[in-house]
C-alpha positions as CSV (number, residue, x, y, z in Angstrom):
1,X,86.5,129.2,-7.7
2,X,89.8,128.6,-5.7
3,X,92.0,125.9,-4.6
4,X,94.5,127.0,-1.8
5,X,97.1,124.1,-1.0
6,X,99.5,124.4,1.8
7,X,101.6,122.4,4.0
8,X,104.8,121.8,2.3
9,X,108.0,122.0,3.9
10,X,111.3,120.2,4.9
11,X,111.2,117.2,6.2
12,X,113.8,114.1,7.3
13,X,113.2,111.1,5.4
14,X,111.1,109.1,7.3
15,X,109.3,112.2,8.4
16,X,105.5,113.1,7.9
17,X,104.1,115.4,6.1
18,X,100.0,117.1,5.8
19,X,99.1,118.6,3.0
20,X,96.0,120.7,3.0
21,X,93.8,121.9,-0.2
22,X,91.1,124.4,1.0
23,X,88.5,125.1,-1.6
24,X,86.6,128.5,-2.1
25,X,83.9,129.4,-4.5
26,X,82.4,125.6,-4.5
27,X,81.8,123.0,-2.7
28,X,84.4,120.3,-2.8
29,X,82.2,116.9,-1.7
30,X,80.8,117.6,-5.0
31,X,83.6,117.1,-6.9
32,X,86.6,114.0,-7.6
33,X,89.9,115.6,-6.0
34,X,93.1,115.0,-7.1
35,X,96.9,115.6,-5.5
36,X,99.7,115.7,-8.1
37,X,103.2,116.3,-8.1
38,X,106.3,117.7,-10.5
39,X,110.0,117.0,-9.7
40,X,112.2,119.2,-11.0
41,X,112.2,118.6,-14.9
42,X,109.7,115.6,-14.7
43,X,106.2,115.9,-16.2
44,X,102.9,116.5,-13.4
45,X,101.8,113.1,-11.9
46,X,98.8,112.1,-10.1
47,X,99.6,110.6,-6.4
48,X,96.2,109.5,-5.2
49,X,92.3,110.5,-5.7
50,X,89.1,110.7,-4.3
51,X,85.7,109.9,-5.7
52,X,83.6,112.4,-6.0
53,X,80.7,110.0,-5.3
54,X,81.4,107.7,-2.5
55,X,85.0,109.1,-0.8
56,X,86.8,106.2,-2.5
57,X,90.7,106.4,-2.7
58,X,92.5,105.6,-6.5
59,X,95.7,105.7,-6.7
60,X,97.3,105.9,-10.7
61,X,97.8,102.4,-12.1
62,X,102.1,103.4,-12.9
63,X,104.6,102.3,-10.5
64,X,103.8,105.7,-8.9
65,X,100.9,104.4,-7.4
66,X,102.9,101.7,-5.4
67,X,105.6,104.0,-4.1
68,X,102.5,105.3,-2.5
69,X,100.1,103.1,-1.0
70,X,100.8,102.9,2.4
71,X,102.2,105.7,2.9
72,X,99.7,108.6,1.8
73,X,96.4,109.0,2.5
74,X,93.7,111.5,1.0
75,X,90.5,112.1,3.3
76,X,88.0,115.0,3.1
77,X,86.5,117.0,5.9
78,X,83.0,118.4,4.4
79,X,82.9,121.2,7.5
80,X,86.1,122.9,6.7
81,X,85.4,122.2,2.5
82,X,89.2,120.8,2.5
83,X,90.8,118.0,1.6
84,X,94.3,116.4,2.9
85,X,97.1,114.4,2.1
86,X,98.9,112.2,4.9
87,X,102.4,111.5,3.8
88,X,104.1,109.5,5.5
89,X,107.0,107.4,5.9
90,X,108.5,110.3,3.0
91,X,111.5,109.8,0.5
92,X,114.3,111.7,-0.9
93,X,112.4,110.9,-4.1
94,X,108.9,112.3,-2.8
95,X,110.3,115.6,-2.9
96,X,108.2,117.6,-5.4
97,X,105.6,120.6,-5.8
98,X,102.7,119.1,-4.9
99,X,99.3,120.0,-6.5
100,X,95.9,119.7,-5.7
101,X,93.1,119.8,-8.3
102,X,89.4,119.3,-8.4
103,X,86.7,117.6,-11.1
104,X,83.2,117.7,-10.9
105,X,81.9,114.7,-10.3
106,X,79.0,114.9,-12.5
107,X,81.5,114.7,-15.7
108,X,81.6,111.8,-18.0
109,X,85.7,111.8,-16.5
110,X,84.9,111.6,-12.6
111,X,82.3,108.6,-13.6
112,X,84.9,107.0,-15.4
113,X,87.3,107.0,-12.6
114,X,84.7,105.3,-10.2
115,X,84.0,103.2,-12.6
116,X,88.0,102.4,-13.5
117,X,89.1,102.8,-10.6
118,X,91.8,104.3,-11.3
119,X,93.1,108.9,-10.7
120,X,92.4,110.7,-13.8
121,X,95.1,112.6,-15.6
122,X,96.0,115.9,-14.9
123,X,94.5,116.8,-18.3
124,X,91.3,115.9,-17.4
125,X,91.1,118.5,-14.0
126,X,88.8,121.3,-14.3
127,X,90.3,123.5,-11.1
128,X,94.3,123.6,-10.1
129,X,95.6,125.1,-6.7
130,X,99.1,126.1,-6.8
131,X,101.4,124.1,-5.6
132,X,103.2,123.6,-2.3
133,X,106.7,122.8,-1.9
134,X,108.0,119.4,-0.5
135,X,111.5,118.3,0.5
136,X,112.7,115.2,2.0
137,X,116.2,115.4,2.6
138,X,118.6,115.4,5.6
């Protein structure tokens, strides 16, 4: 079981940006997937989700989640067994290792985010990529 994110790079502000999360070993429409990111000494934060069970985007309930809407996107594309993250519109402050991780959607935690909502916590993932490196600056 592998996650392999990629994408990351330099970017203006303003600029775009597509991440990509490629899964191997499982199939990832069967699972709730989540992208997360770490600044510099800052803790791991969820950015957005996506259900596991109906493609429904979450995004976390902190002020994180406003920053975001709007501007990045998650979508799935079942074919490739990969998942994305359209950023867009990118701040200074967006720059970050970005993470994506995986949850089957059968546990008790993926049914509670549908239910919720709401992007679990990055406690609650079962599979991690590793990370791919963001910066917005000019």
């Amino acid at each position: 079981v592998q996650l392999q994110a990629s994408g990351g790079g330099l970017v203006q502000p303003g600029g775009s940006l597509r991440l990509s999360c490629a899964a191997s070993g499982f199939t990832l429409d069967d699972y709730a997937i989540g992208w997360f990111r770490q600044a510099p000494g800052k803790e791991r934060d969820v950015v957005i989700c996506i259900s596991g069970s109906d493609g429904r985007t979450f995004y976390p309930r902190s002020g994180l989640g406003d920053s975001v809407k709007g501007r990045f996107t998650i979508s799935r594309d079942n074919a490739k067994n990969t998942v994305y993250l359209q950023m867009n519109e990118l701040l200074p402050e967006d720059t970050a290792d970005y993470y994506c991780a995986a949850l089957s959607g059968d546990s008790s935690t993926a049914q509670a985010m549908d239910i919720m909502e709401a992007c679990p916590v990055p406690g609650a993932m079962e599979y991690w990529g590793q990370g791919t490196e963001v910066t917005v600056s000019s």
